[in-house]
N, C-alpha and C positions, 0 to 999 in steps of 0.2 A: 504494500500500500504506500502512496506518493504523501510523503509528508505535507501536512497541511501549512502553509507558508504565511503569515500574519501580514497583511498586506501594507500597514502603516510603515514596517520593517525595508520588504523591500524599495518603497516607494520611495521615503528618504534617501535611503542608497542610490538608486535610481537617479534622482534630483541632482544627488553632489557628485556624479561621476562626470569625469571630464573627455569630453570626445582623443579618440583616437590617436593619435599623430602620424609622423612619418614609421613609429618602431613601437611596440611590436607592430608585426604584420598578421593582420587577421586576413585567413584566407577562409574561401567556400561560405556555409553559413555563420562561420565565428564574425563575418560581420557584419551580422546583426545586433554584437554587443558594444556596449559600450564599457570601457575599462577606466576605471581609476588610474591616479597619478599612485604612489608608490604609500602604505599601508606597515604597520607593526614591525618599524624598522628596528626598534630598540631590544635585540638578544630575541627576537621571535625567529623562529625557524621555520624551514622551508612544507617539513609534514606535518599536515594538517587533516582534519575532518571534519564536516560540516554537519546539523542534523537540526532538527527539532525537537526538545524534549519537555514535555509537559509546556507545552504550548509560548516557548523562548527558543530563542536560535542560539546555538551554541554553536562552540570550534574548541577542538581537542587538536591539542598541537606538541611538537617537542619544546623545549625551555630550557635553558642550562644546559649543564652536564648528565646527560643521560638520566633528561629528568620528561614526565608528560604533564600538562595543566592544561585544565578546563577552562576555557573564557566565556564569559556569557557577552553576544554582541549588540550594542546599541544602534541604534537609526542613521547614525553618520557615518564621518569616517575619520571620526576622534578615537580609535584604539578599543579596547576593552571597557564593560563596565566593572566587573570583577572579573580576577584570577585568580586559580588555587592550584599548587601541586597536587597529583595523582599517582600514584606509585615512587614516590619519592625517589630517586639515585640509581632506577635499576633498570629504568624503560629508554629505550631508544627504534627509534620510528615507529611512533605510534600509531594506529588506526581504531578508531571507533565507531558503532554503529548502532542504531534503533534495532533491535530485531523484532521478530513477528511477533514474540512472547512478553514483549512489552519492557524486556529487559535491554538494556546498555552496555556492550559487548568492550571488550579493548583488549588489543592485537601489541604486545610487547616483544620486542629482544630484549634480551637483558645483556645490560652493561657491556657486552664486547661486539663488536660491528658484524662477524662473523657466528656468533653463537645462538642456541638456540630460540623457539620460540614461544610466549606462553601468553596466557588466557585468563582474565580480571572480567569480571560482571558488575553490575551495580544493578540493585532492585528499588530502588529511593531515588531516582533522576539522580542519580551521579554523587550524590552525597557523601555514598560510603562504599569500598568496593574489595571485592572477596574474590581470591585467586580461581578460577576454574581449573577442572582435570586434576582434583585431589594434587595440586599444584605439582605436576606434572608438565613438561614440555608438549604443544602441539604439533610441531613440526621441529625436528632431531636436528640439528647439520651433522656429526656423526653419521646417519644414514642416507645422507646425499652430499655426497663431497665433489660429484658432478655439478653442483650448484655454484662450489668455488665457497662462497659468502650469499649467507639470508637479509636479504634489504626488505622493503618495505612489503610488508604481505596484506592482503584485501581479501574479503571475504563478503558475499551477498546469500542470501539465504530464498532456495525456491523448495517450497513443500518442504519437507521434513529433511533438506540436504543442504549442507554449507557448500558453496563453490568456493575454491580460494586461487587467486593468482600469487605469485610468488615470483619476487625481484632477485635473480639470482646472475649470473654467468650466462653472458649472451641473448639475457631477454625474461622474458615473462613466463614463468613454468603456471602448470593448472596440478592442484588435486582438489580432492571432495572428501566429505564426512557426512556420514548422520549426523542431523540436532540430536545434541544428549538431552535424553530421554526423561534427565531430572535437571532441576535445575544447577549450574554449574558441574553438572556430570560429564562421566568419561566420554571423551573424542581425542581423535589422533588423525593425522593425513598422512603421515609416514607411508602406508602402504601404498597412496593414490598417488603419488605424486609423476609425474609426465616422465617420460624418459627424453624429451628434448625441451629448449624452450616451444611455447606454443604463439606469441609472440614477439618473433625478434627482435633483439636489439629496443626492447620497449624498458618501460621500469613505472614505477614508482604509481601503481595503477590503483585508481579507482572501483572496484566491481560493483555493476547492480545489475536486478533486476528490471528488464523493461516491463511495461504496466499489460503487455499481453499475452504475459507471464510464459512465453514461448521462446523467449529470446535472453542472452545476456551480454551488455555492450561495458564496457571498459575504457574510461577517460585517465587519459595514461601517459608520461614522456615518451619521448621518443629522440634515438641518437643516431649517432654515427652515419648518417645521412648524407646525399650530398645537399639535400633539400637542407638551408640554413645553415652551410657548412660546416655540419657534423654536430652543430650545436644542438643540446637539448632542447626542444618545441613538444607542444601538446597538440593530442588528436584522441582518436579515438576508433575502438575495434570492435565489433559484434562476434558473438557466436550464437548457434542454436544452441539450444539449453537440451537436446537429444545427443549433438555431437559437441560437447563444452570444450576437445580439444582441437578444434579446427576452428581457426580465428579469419575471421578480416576486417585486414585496417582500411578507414576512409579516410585517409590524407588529404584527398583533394575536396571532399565534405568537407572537412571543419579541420586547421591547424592554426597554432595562433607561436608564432617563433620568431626571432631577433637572432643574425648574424653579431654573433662574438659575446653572446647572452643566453647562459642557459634558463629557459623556459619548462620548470618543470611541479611535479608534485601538486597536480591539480585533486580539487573536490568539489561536487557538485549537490546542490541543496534543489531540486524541483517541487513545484507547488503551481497551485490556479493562479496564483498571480503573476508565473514567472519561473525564472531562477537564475541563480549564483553561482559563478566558477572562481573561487578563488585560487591562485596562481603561486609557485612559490617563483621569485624572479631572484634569480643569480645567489639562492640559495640565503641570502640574506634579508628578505622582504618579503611581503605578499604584496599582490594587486589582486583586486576583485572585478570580475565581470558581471555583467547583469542584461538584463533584455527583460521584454514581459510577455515572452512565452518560454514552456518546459524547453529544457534540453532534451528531452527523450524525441522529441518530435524531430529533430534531425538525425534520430535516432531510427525512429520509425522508418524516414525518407529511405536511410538507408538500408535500414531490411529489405525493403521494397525489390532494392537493388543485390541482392544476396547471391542469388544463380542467375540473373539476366546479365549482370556486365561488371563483372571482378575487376577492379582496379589493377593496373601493371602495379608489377613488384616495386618497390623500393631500389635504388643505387647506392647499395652503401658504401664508404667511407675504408670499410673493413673487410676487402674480397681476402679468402684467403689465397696467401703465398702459394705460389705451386711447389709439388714436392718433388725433391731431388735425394737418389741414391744415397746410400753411404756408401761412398770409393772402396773397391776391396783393401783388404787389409787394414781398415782402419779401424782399431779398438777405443776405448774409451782411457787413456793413459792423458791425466790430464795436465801439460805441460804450462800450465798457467801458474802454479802452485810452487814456484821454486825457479831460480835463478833470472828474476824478472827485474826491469827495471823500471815501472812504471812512472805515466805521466802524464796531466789530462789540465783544463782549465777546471777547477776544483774549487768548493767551500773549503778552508781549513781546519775546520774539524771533520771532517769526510773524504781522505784522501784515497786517491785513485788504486793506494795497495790495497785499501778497504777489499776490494774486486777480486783480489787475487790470494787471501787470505783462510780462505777454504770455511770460512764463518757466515752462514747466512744472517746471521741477528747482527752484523757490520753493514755498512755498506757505503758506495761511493757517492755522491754527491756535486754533481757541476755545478762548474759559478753560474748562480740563478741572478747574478746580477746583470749579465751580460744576454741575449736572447738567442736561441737556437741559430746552427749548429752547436753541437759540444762534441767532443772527440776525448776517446780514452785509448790510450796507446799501451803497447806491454816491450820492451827492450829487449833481447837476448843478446850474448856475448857473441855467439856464432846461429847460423844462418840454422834454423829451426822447422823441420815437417812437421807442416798442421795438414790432417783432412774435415774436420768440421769443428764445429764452436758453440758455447755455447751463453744464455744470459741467465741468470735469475733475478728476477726480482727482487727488489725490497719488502719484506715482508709485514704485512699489516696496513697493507694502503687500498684497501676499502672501505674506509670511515666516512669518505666524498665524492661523488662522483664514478667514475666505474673504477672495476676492481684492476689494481695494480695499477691507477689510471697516470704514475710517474715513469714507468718502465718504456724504454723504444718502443716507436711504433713506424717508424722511419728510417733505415739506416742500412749504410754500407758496411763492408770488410775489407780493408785494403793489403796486399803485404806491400811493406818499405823495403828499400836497402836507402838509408840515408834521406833525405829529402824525397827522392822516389818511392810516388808510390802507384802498384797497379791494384784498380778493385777485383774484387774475388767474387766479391756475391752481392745482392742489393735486395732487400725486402721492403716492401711497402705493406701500411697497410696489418701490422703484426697487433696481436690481442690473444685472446685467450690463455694468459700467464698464470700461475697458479704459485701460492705462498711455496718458499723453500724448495720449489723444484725448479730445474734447469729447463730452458726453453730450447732444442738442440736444431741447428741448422747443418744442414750438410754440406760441403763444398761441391764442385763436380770434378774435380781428383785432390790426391794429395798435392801439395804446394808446399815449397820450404825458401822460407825469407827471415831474415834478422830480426825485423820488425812487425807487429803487425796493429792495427790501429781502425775501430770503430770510429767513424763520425756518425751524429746522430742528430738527423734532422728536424722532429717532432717526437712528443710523447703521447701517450695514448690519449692524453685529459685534454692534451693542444695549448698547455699552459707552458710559465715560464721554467717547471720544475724536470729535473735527471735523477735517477738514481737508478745505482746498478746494484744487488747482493754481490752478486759472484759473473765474472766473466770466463769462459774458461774456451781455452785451446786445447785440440784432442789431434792425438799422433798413431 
């Protein structure tokens, strides 16, 4: 059932939003909204949730340090009337919802960006709130280490089954569960969860139900794209609620994205008078959208369009690299590890032996003062066989943005003798890095040079930050 929307509420809102400008760009039917200027700049965060409970509009957001709070929202666009913390120190990306049973649902990881996930109810409008699953995790990362890292998870409830999307490695995964049976009782999605993303390269989703209770659409970021130069932008994906793992996105419906701005973390509040899409912009603010009809009706449009005329695919940002042999005779002996003389433009407390130290919890660090290329070089005393190479990651850089999002995503191989240098290999385009493991490249034969020396053009996030674990050469 579509929340009932108090119409004094959105109408103010409505009143004090300021037309459009040159940026963001609303495309398809995103404009028909009209957007505010920029919203809860001070320490509010980008995940949010929007609802109606006992008859006031609320937003359930992160705060602090892996903290959630409840704001109740006023008729303008002066901030909060009240806020309170909500699971005090343990919640990070929160989600909350109305569910059908009249209860107040919230969707927590606790304290580590990668760790699992668990389940708070409140039966009092939000007052007071009691762990579900005999406080028990909902979804394991232990039994999905395919996922990489658990980010923002959503959940819409049809008939007696939760659908949930899940922001993991490469996109939006789907599982389902029973509604437990009692209240705050046993549920787990551990078993249901997708064996791929369901949609790509998406994140930080919204799930509902559409109102003809046949369908479920999903307002959601979306990256690595060339559409807004791989920047985060918001759209939106349907599925039949018979096949929940078969998604499509309507990019050219409705996107709303800014070159060199990520555009993400939306949620959406629909009602008869309307509705609300509040926005998180560059992770440091909200803006709010508004119009005075539902968002589902662009929703609807789009069903319409379901099997008569599928949108073309997406051009992403991140084809994968093609694969090349391992050269015979080439084992994993790895000469990186001993008689090296590295050298790189460098932070100095993060030096380029960081890389060659055989410690992934080290790691190297380019001068981020300076902007892309960065180059990390390794010295040998004589002239050295490599047949492939390999990177790790810095471990723990999914707190922002995508996972590992400071590791190459750009980058050559070169061997040196001296000022000379010839490339070996060139990757564009690299991703799917995982904590503490090697990313391994092969060369197409063995090669033996003195020197040998990564430059590195962009990083996965497309910011000004480098960092390598471990770099290794293999003989």
């Amino acid at each position: 059932m579509l929340p009932k929307l108090i119409g004094s509420i959105l109408l103010a809102w409505v009143m004090a939003t300021v037309p459009v400008g040159a940026s963001p760009v609303l495309s398809g039917d995103a404009q028909s909204y009209s957007i505010t200027g920029n919203l809860f700049q001070n320490g509010w965060s980008a995940e949010n949730s929007m609802m109606m409970v006992n008859g006031q509009t609320w937003m359930v957001h992160a705060c602090g340090s892996n903290n959630a709070c409840k704001t109740l929202l006023d008729g303008g666009l002066n901030s909060p009337i009240s806020q309170s913390p909500i699971v005090p120190g343990k919640c990070r990306f929160p989600f909350a919802w109305l569910d059908g049973d009249g209860l107040v649902y919230l969707i927590c990881g606790i304290t580590d960006s990668g760790g699992d996930t668990y389940l708070w109810y409140s039966a009092d409008g939000m007052a007071s709130w009691q762990q579900a699953n005999g406080g028990a995790p909902i979804l394991t990362m232990a039994n999905h280490t395919n996922l990489t890292n658990i980010f923002n998870v959503s959940i819409a409830r049809a008939g007696e089954v939760w659908h949930m999307l899940i922001e993991g490695s490469g996109g939006l995964w789907y599982s389902h569960s029973a509604v437990p049976s009692t209240t705050g009782g046993a549920t787990t999605f551990d078993a249901n969860v997708s064996a791929s993303p369901v949609i790509a390269m998406g994140g930080n989703a919204e799930l509902k139900l559409h109102p003809d209770g046949k369908h479920l659409y999903a307002v959601h970021g979306q990256w690595q794209e060339t559409r807004f130069g791989g920047y985060w932008y918001i759209t939106f994906s349907v599925a039949d609620i018979n096949t929940p793992m078969v998604w499509q996105t309507f990019r050219d419906s409705f996107s709303v994205g800014e070159v060199n701005v990520h555009l993400a973390d939306p949620s959406v509040l629909d009602g008869p008078n309307g509705s609300m899409i509040m926005v998180g912009y560059n992770q440091g603010m909200l803006r709010l959208m508004t119009r005075s009809r539902p968002f589902y009706e662009t929703v609807s449009a789009a069903i319409s369009n379901l099997s008569v005329s599928p949108p073309a695919p997406p051009t992403f940002l991140t084809q994968p690299p093609p694969t090349t042999p391992t050269p015979a005779g080439c084992d994993n002996t790895n000469v990186a590890l001993s008689g090296v003389t590295w050298s790189a433009d460098h932070t100095p407390a993060f030096p380029p032996s960081n890389a060659g130290d055989g410690n992934v919890s080290t790691f190297f660090h380019a001068d981020y003062s300076t902007a892309f290329p960065h180059y990390l070089r390794a010295d040998y005393a004589a002239a050295t066989s490599v047949c492939k190479y390999s990177i790790t990651p810095r471990s723990g850089q999914c707190t922002a943005g995508p996972c590992n999002y400071q590791a190459p995503y750009t980058f050559t191989l070169s061997g040196c003798t001296g000022s000379t240098c010839t490339v070996l290999d060139t990757q564009t385009g690299v991703t799917g890095y995982v904590d503490g493991t090697p990313k391994v490249f092969n060369l197409p034969s063995s090669v033996s040079y003195p020197s040998y020396r990564l430059d590195v053009q962009r990083n996965v996030q497309n910011d000004v930050y480098l960092t390598i674990s471990e770099f290794g050469l293999y003989q």
